[in-house]
N, C-alpha and C positions, 0 to 999 in steps of 0.2 A: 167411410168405412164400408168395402162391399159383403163384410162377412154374414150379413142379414137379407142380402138381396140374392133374387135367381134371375139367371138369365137365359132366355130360351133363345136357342139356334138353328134355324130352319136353312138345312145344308151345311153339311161338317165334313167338307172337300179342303180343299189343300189350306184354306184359310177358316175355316168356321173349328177347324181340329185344332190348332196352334191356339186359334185362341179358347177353346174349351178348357184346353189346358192352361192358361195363362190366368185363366177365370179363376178356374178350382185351386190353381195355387192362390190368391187372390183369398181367396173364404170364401168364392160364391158358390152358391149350390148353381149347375147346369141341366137346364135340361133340353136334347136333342128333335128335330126332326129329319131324320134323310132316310126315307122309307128302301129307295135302294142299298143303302150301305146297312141296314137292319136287316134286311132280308138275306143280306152276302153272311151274315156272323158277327158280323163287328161287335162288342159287346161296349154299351154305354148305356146314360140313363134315356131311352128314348121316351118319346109320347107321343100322340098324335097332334097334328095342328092346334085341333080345337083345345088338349090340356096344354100346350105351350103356349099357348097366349094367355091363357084362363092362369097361369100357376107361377106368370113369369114379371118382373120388376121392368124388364126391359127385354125386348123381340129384338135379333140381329138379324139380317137375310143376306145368305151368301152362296144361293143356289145360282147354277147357270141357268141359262134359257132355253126352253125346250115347249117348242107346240103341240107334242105329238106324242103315243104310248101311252103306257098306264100312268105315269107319272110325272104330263108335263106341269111345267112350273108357266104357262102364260097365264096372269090373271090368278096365280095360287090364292093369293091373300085378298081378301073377299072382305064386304063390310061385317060379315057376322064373326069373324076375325077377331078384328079392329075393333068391336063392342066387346067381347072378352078383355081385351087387354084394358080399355076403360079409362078411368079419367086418372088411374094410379099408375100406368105403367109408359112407356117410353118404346118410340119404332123405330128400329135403325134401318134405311133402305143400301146396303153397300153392294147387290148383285146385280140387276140387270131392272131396267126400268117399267117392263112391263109386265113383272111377277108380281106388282103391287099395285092394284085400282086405285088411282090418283082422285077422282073424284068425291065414292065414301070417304077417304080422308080426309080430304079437303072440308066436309061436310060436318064429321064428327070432331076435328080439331076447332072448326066456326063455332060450334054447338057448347064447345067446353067437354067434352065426352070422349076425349083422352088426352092426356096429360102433354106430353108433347111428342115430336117427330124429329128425325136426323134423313135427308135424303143425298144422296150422291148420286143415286140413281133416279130418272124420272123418264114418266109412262111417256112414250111418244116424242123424247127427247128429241133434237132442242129444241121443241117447240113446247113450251112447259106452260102448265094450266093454270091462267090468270089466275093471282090471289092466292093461291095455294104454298110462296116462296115467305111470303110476310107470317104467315100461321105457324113457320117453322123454327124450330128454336136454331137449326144450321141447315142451311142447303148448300152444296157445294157442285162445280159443274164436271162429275162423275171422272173423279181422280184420285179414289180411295189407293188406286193402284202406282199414281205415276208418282214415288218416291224414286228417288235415282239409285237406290239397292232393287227396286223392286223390277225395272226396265233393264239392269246389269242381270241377274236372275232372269230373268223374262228370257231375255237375247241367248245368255248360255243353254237354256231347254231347248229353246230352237234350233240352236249348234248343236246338241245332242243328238236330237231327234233326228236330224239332219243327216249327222255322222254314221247314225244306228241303220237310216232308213237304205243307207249307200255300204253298208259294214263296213264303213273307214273308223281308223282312230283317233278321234281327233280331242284330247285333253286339254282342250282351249280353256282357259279363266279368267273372264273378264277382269279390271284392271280396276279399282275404282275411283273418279274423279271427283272430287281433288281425293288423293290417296290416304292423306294426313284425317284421322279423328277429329273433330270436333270436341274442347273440352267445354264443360258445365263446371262452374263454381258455385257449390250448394253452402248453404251454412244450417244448423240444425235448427229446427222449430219445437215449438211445443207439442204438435201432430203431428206425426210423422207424413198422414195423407198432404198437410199443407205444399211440404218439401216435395213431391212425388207430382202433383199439379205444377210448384214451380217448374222440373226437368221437364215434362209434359209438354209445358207452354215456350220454353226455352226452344224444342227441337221441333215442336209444329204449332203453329197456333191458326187454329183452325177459322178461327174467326175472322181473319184475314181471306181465306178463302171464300168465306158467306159474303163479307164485306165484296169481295169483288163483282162476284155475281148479283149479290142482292142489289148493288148499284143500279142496275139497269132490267132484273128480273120484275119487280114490283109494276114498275109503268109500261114497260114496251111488251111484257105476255099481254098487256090489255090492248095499246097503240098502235105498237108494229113488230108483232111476231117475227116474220123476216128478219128483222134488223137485231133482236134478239136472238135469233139462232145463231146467227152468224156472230154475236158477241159470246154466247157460248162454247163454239167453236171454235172462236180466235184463243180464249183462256186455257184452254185443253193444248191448243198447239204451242202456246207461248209458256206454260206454265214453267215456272223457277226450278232452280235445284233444290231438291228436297229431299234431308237422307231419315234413315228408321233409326228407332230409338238405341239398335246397337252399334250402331256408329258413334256414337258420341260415349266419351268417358267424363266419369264423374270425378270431382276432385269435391274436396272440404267435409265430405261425409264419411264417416266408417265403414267399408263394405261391411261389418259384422253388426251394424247399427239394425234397427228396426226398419227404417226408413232407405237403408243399403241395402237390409233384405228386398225387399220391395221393390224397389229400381231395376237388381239387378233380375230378380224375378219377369220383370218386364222387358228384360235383354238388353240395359244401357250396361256399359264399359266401367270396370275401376283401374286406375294407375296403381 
């Protein structure tokens, strides 16, 4: 149940906003950091850094990369951070590898002195810091993004951008492969949350991802970095088809159910 839990979001760009909202429908309480988008009007619950770690159940990072101005993000997240958030709260790394010091964490996750870590992204990739992949509860090799909606999207901005930058018209809409839905056969549970982790696990299981990489992350950051970059970059070019949760429709549950609310809250499909 996340209706007791807050979740802080450091960058609420095209992806930290969807899922703000996704939260709040959700029951969670949100609370913001994106000092540029605070300063433009945007109206949400912002805080600064230090109250978003300090007030939050779980930190998610989905700023871009930026060395420079009043507001870059290299190295944002800092070990005094990371001791706010503590042995109670949870870091989600999904933005860019180097907005998070690899090493305090590394340090204060040894230590017992926070709870646990999610990285996709990592400092100085692929070349990833001995010991720091086994301390994680998921590390994956920074592919938060390569769902095949998310690269069909991807490719049509660029056609946009493209078309806008030329003043041509070009109303191209990628096509998507395989075309046909994915269906989920759910059956009701006693928790509705239980049903809500089954479609979850059905359409990504993430664990398969960590398993990949943690295969070979554990011994060769220590043995032969080299040979693990290159295993990390072979998994990013090879990765599988992998579609988002509203690609797939549900079948066996009541879209009007508790557990229908919910699903489709998080954008799966009902027939």
């Amino acid at each position: 149940d996340c209706a007791n839990l807050t979740l802080g979001i450091v960058g609420r760009g095209n992806i930290g906003r969807p899922l703000s909202q996704l939260a709040r429908s959700l029951g969670m309480r949100v609370i913001c950091n994106d000092p540029p988008l605070q300063q433009s009007g945007v109206e949400d619950e912002w805080g600064t850094l230090e109250e978003v770690f300090a007030e939050s159940d779980v930190v998610t990072l989905h700023t871009p990369y930026t060395t420079s101005g009043p507001h870059a993000t290299h190295h944002l997240i800092q070990q005094q951070h990371l001791e706010l958030l503590g042995d109670r709260g949870f870091l989600i790394n999904a933005a860019r590898g180097n907005v998070l010091r690899n090493i305090p964490l590394f340090e204060l996750l040894n230590m017992g002195r926070l709870k646990g870590a999610v990285l996709d992204c990592w400092e100085n990739e692929p070349r990833l810091l001995p010991g720091l992949h086994e301390l994680l509860l998921f590390g994956t090799p920074h592919i938060a993004g390569y769902s095949h909606d998310g690269k069909l999207e991807g490719t049509r901005q660029i056609v946009a951008a493209y078309a806008r930058h030329l003043g041509l018209e070009l109303p191209w809409k990628p096509v998507p492969i395989p075309p046909t839905q994915p269906m989920v056969t759910l059956s009701p549970k006693s928790d509705p949350w239980l049903v809500v982790r089954e479609a979850v696990r059905h359409s990504y299981t993430i664990a398969d991802d960590d398993a990949a990489l943690r295969r070979f992350s554990i011994d060769l950051a220590r043995t032969n970095p080299e040979m693990l970059e290159k295993h990390f970059d072979l998994l990013r070019k090879n990765y599988p088809l992998r579609r988002e949760f509203a690609a797939y429709t549900i079948t066996g549950i009541p879209h009007e159910s508790a557990e229908g609310k919910l699903l489709h809250t998080m954008g799966f499909q009902f027939s």
